[in-house]
N, CA, C and O of each residue as an XYZ file, in Angstrom:
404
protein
N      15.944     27.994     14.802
C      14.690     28.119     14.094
C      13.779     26.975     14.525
O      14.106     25.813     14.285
N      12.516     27.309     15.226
C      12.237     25.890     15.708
C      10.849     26.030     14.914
O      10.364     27.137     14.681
N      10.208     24.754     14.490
C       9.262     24.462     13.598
C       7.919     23.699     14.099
O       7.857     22.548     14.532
N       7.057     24.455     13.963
C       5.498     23.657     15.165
C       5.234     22.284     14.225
O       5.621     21.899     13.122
N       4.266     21.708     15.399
C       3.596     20.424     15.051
C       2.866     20.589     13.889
O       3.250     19.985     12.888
N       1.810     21.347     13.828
C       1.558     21.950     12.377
C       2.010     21.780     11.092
O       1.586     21.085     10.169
N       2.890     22.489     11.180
C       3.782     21.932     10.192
C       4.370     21.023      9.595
O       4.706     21.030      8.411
N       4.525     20.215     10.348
C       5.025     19.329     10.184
C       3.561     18.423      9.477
O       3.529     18.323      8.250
N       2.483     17.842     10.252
C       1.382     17.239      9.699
C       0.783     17.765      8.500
O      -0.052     17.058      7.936
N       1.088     18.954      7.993
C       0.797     19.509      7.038
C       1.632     19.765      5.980
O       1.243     20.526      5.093
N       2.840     19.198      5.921
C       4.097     19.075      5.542
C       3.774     17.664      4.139
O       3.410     16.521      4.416
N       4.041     18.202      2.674
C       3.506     17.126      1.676
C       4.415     16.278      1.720
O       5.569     16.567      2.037
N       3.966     14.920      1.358
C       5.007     13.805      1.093
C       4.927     12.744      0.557
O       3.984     12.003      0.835
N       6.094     12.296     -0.548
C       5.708     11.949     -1.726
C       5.651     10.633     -1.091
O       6.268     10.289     -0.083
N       4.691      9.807     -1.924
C       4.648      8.184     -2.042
C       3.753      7.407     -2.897
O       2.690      7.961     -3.178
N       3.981      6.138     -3.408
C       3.302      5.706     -4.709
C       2.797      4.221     -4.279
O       3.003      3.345     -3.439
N       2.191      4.449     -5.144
C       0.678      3.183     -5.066
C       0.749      2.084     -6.077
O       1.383      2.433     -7.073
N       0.363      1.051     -6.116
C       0.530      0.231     -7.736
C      -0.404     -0.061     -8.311
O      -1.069     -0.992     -7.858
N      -0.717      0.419     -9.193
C      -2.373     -0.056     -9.923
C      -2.220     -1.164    -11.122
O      -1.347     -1.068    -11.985
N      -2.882     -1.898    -11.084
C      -3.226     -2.718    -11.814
C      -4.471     -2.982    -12.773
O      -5.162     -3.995    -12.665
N      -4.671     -2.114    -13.598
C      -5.898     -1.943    -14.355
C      -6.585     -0.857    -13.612
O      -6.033      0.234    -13.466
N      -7.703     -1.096    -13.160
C      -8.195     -0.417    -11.847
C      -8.189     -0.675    -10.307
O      -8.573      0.028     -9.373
N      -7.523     -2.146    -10.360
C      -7.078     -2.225     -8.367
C      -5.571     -1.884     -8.687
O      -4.681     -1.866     -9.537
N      -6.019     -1.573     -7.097
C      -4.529     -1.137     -6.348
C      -3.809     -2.854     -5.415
O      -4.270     -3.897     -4.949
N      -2.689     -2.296     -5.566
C      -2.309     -3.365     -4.471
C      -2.220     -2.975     -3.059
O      -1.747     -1.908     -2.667
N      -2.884     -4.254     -2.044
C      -2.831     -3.838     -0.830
C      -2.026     -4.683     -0.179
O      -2.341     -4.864      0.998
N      -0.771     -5.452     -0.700
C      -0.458     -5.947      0.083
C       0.289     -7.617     -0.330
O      -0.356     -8.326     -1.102
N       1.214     -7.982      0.053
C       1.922     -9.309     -0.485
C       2.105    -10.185      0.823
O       2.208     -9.751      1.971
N       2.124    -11.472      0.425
C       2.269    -12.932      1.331
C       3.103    -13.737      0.649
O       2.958    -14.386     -0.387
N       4.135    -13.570      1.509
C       5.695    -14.956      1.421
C       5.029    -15.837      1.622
O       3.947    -15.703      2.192
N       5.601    -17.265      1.109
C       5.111    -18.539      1.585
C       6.027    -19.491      1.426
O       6.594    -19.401      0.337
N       6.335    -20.239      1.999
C       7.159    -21.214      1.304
C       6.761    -22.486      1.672
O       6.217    -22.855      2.713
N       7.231    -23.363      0.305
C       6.062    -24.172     -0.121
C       7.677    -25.471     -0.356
O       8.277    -25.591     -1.424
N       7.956    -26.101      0.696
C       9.145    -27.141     -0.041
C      10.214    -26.302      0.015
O      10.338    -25.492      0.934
N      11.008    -26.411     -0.882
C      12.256    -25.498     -1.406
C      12.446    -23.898     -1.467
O      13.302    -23.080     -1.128
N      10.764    -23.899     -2.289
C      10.926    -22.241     -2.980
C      10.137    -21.699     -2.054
O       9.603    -22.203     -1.066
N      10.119    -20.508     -2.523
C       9.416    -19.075     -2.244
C       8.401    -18.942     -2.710
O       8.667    -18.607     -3.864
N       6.807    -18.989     -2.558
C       5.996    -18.158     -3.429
C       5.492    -17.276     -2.669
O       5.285    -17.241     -1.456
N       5.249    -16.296     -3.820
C       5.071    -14.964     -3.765
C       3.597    -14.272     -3.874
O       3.387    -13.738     -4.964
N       2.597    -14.202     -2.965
C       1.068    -13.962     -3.904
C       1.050    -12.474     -3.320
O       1.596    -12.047     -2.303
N       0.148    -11.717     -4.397
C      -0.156     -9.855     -4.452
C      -1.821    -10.307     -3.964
O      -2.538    -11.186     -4.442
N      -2.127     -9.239     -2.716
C      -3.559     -8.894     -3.172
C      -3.594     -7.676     -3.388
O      -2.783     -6.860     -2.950
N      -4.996     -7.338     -4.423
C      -5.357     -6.069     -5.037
C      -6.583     -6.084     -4.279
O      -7.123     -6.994     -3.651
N      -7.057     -4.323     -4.560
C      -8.487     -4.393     -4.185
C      -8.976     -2.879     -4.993
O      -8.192     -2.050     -5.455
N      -9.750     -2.837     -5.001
C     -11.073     -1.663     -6.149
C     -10.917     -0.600     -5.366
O     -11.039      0.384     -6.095
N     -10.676     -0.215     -4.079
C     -10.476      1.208     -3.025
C      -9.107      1.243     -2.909
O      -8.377      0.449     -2.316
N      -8.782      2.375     -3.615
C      -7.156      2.788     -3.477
C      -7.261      3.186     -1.597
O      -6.414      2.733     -0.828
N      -8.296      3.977     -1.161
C      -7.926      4.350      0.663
C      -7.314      3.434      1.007
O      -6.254      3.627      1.602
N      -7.778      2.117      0.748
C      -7.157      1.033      2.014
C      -5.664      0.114      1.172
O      -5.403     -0.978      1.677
N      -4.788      0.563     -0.014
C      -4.393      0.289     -0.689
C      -2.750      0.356     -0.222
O      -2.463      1.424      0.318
N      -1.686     -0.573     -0.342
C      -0.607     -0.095      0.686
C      -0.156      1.371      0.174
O      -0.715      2.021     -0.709
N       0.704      1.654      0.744
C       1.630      2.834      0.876
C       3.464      2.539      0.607
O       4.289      1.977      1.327
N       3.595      3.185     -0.722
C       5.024      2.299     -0.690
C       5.657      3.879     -0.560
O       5.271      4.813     -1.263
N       6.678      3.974      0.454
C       7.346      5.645      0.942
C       8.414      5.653     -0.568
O       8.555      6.723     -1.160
N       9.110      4.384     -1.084
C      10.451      4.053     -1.671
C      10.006      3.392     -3.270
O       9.593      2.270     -3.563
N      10.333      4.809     -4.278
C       9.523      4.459     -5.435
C      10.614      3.258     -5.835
O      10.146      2.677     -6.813
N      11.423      2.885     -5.591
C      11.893      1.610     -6.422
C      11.199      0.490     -5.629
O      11.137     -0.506     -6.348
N      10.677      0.284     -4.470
C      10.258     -0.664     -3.927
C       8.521     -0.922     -4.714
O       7.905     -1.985     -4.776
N       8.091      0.439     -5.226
C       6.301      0.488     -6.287
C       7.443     -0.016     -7.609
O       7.087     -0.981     -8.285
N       8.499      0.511     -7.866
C       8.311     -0.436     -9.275
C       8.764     -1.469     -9.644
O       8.769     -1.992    -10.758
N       9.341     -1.929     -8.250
C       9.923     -3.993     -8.035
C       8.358     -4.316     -8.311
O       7.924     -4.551     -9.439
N       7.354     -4.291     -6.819
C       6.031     -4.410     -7.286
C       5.594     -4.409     -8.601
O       5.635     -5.459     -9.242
N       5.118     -3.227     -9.169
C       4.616     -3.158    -10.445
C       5.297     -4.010    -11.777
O       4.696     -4.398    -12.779
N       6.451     -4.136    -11.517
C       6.841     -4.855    -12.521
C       6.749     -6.310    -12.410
O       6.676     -6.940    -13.465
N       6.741     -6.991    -11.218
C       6.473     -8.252    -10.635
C       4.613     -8.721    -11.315
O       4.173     -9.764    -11.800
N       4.033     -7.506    -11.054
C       2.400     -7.783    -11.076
C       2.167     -7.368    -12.758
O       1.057     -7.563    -13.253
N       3.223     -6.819    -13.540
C       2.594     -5.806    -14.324
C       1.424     -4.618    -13.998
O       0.293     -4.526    -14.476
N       1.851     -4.067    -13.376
C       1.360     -2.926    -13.203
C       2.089     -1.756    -13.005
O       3.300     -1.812    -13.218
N       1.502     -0.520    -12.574
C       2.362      0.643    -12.619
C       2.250      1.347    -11.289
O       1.348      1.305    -10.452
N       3.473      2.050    -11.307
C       3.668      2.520     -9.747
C       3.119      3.888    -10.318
O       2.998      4.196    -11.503
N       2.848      4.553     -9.318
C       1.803      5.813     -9.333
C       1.583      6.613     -8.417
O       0.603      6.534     -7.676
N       2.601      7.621     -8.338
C       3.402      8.784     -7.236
C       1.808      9.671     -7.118
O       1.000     10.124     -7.929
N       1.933      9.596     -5.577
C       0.841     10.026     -4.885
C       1.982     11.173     -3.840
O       3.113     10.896     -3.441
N       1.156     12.540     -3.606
C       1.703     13.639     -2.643
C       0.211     13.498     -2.216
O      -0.796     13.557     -2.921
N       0.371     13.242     -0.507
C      -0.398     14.002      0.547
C       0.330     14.665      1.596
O       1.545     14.519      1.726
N      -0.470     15.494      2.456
C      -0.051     15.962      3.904
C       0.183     14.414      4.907
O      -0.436     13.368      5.104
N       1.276     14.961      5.281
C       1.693     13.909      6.838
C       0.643     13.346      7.218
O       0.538     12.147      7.479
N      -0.579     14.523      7.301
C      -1.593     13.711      8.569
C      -2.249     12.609      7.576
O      -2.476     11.417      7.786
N      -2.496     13.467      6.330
C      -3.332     12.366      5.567
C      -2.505     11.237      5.381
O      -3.158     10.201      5.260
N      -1.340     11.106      5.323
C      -0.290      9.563      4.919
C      -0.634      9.035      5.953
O      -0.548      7.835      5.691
N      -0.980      9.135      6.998
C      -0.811      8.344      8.670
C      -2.259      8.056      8.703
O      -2.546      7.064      9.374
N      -3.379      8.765      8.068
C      -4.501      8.147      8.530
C      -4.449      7.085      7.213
O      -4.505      5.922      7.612
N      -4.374      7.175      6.044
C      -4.163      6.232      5.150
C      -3.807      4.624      5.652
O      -4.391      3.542      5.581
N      -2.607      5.077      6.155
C      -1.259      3.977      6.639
C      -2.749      3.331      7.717
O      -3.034      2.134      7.725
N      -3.449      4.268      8.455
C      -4.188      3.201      9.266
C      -5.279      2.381      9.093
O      -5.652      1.484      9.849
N      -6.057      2.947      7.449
C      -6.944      2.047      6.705
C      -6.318      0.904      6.069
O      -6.984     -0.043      5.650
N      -5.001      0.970      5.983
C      -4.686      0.199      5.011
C      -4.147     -1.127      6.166
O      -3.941     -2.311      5.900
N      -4.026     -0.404      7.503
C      -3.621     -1.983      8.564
C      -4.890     -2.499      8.667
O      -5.042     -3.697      8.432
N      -6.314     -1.464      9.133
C      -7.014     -2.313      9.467
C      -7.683     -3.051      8.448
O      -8.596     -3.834      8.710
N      -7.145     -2.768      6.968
C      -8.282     -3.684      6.341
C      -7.674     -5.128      5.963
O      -8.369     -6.113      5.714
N      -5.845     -5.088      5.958
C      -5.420     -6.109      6.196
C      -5.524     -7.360      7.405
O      -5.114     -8.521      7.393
N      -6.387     -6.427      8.611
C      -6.190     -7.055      9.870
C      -7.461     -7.354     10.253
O      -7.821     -7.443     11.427
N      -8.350     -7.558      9.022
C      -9.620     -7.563      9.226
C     -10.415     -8.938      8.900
O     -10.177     -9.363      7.769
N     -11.150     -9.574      9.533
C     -10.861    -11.557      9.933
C     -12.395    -11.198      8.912
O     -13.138    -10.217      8.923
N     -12.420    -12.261      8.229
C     -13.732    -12.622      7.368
C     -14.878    -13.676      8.162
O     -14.805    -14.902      8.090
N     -15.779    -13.038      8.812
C     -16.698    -13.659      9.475
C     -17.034    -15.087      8.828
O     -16.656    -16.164      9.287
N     -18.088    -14.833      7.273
C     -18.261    -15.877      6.858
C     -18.261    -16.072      5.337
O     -17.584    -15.210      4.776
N     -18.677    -16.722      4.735
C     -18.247    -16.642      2.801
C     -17.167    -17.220      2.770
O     -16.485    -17.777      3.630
N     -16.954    -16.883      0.697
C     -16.014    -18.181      0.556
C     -14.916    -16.497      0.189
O     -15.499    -15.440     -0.054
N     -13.371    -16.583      0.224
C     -12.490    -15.713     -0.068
C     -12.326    -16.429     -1.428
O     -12.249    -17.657     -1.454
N     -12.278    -15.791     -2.404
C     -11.936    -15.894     -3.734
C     -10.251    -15.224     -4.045
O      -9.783    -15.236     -5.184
């Protein structure tokens, strides 16, 4: 039984997001500082560019870390992959000038 490309990109698939009031999280930074570990979340107001967690226990380590809630999202393949690519470039995206708050 062989199965087209089609299908497959059009094929739904589950994955969840973490909201926090009204931001989403896009994303966490290890650091270590001396001894320990710290841990910082950024959020942002546009779920598009917001990460993608495939592994709902990995949205509710998150959510429970931030207090917030994990929040099962179904799209098509193609749409998860163009997602997955807003969400690199807005992490990979250098701040010309201003202060980052």
């Amino acid at each position: 039984m062989s199965t087209s490309k089609g299908e497959y990109v059009n094929h739904p698939v589950n994955f969840w997001r973490v909201r926090l009031g009204s931001m989403f999280f896009a994303g966490k930074l290890i650091r270590s500082d001396f001894d320990k570990e710290i841990l910082s979340f950024e959020f942002v107001d546009d779920e598009e560019v917001s990460s993608i967690l495939r592994n709902e226990e990995e949205a509710n380590e998150v959510a429970e870390k931030c207090g917030g809630v994990a929040v099962k999202r179904v799209k098509p393949m193609k749409e998860l992959a163009r997602l997955s690519v807003r969400n690199i470039q807005y992490r990979s995206e250098v701040i010309d000038s201003g202060i980052e708050i």
